[in-house]
BAZALUM-28212 format. One line per 3 residues: their letters; for each residue y, x, z of N, C-alpha, C. Coordinates in Angstrom, 3 decimals. Each point is the difference from the previous one (the first is absolute). Layout:
N
a> Y/X/Z/Y/X/Z/Y/X/Z ~ ...
This chain:
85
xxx> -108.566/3.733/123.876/-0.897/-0.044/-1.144/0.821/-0.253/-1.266 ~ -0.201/0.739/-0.859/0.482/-0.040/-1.541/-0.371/-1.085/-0.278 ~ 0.910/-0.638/-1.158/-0.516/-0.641/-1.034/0.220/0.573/-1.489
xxx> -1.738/-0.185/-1.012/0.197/0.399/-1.393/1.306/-0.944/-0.831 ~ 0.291/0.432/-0.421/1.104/-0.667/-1.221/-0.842/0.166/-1.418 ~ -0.332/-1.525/-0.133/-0.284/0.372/-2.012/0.540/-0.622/-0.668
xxx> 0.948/0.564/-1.077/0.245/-0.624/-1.233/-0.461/-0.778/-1.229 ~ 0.677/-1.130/-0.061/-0.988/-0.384/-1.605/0.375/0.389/-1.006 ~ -0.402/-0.363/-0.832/0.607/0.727/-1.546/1.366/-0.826/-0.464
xxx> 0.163/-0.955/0.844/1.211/-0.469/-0.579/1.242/0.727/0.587 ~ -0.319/0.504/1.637/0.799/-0.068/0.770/0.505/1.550/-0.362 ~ -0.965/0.580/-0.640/0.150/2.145/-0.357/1.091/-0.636/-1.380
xxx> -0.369/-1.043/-1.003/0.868/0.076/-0.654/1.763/-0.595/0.098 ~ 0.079/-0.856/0.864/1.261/-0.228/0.706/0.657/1.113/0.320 ~ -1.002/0.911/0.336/0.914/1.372/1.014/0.032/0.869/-1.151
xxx> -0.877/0.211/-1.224/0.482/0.814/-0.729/1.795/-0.325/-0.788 ~ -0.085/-1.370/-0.048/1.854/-0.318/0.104/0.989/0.330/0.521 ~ -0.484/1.042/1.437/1.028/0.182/0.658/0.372/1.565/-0.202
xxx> 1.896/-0.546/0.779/0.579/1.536/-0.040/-1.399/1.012/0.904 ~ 0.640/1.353/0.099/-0.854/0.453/0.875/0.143/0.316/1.044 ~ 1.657/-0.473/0.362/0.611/0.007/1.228/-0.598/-1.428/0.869
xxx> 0.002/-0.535/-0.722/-0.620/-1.636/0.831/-1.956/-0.130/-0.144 ~ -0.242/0.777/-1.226/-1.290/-0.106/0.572/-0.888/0.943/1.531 ~ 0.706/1.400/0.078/0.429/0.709/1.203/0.062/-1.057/1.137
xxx> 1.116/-0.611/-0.400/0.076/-1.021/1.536/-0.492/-0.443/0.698 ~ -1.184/-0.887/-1.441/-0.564/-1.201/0.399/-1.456/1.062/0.393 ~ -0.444/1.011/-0.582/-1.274/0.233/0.216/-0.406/0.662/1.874
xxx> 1.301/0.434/-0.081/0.591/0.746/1.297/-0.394/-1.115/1.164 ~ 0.680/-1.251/-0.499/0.528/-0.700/1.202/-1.830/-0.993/0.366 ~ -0.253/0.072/-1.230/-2.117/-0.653/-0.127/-0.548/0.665/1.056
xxx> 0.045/1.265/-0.447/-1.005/0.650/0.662/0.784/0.215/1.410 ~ 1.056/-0.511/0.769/0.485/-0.016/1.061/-0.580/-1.579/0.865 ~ 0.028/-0.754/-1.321/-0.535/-1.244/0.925/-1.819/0.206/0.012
xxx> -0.574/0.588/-0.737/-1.407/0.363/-0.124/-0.491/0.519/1.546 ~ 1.521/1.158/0.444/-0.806/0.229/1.698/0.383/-0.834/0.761 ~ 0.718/-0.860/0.188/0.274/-0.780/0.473/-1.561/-0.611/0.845
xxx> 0.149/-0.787/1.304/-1.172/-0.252/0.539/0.145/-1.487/-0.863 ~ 0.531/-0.769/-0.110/0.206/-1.541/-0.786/0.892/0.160/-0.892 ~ -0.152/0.583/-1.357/1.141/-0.165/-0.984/0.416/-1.619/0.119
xxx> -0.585/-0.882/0.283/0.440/-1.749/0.086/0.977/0.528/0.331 ~ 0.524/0.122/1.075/0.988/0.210/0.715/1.212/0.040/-0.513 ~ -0.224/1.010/-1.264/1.164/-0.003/-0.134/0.114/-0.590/-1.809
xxx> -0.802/-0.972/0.004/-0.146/-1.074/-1.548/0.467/-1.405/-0.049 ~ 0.007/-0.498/-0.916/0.473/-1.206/0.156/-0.987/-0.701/-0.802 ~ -0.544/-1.203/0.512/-1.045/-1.110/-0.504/0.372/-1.065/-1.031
xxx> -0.325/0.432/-1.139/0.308/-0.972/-1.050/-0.142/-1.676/0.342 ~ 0.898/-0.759/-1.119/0.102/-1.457/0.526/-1.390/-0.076/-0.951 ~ 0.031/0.392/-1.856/-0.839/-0.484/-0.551/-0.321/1.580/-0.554
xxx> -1.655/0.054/0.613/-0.638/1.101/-0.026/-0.261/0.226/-1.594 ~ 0.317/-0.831/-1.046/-0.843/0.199/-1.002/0.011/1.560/-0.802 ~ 1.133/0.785/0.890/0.393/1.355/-0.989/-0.869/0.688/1.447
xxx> -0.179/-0.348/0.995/-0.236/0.783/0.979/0.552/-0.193/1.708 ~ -1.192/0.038/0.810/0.594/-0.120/1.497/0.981/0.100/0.961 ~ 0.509/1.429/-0.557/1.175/0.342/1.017/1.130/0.900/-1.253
xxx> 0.931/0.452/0.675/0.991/1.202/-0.776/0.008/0.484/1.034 ~ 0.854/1.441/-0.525/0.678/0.841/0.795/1.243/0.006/-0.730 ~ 1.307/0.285/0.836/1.673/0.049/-0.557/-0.361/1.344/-0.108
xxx> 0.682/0.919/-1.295/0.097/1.719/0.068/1.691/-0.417/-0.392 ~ 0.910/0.127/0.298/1.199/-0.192/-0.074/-0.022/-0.898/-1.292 ~ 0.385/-0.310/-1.144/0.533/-0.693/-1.350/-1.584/-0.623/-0.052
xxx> -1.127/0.605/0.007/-1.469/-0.008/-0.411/-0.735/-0.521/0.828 ~ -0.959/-1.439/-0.567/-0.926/-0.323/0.929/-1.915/0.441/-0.808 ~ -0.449/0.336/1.144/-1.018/0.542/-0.334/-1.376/-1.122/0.480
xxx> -0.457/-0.863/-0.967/-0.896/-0.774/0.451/-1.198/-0.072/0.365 ~ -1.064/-0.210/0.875/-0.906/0.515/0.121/-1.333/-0.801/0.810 ~ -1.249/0.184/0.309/-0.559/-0.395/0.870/-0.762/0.701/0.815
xxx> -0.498/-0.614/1.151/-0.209/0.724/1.162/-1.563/-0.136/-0.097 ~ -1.174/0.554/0.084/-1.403/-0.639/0.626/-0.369/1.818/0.396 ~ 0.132/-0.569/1.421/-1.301/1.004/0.794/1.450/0.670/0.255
xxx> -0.494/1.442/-0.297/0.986/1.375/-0.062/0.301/0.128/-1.509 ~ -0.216/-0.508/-0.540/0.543/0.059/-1.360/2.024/-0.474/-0.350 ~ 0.317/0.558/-0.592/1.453/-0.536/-0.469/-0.221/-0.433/-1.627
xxx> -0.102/-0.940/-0.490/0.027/-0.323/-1.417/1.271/-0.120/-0.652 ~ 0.838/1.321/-0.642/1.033/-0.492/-0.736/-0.332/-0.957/-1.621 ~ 0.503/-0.763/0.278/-0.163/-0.662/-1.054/1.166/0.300/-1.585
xxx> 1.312/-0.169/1.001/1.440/-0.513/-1.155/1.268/1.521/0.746 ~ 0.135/0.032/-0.758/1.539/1.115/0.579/1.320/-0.548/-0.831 ~ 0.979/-0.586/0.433/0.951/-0.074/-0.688/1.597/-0.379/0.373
xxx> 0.879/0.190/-0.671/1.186/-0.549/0.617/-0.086/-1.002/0.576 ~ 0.857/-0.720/0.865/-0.035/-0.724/1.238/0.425/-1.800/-1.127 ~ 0.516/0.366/-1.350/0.656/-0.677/-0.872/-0.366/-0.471/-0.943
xxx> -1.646/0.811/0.120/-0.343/-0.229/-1.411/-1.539/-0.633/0.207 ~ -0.606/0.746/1.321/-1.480/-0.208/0.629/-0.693/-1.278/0.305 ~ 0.657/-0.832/0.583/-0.521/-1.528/0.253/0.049/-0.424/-1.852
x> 0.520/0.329/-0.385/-0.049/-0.973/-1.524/-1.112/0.365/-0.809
């Protein structure tokens, strides 16, 4: 079973920042964890949720997000350096 992926408006404008070689990557590698039967699986659970539940690593880029139902909520897209702040 699929899961939908939706973006917020913050998270479309993070990605309009990016090269278009890395936004490629990251959109590629979403919609790879989207078929996924448990994208959890392959996320990591925030200590302090206040930006959001889980990430995903896309190599340099963490992509923040939350989970309810079949839904994927991206919330934040950003360097791995710059995103928690």
């Amino acid at each position: 079973m699929e899961y939908n992926t939706v973006f917020t408006d913050e998270a479309i404008k993070d990605m309009d920042g990016l090269d278009k070689k890395e936004l490629s990557r990251i959109i590629k590698k979403l919609k790879w964890f989207a078929k996924q039967e448990n994208p959890l699986n392959f996320a990591k659970r925030l200590q302090y949720d206040a930006i959001g539940q889980y990430r995903f690593r896309i190599g340099d880029y963490r992509v923040i997000f939350d989970c309810e139902e079949k839904n994927i909520r991206i919330l934040r897209v950003g360097h791995r350096s710059s995103i928690y702040k």
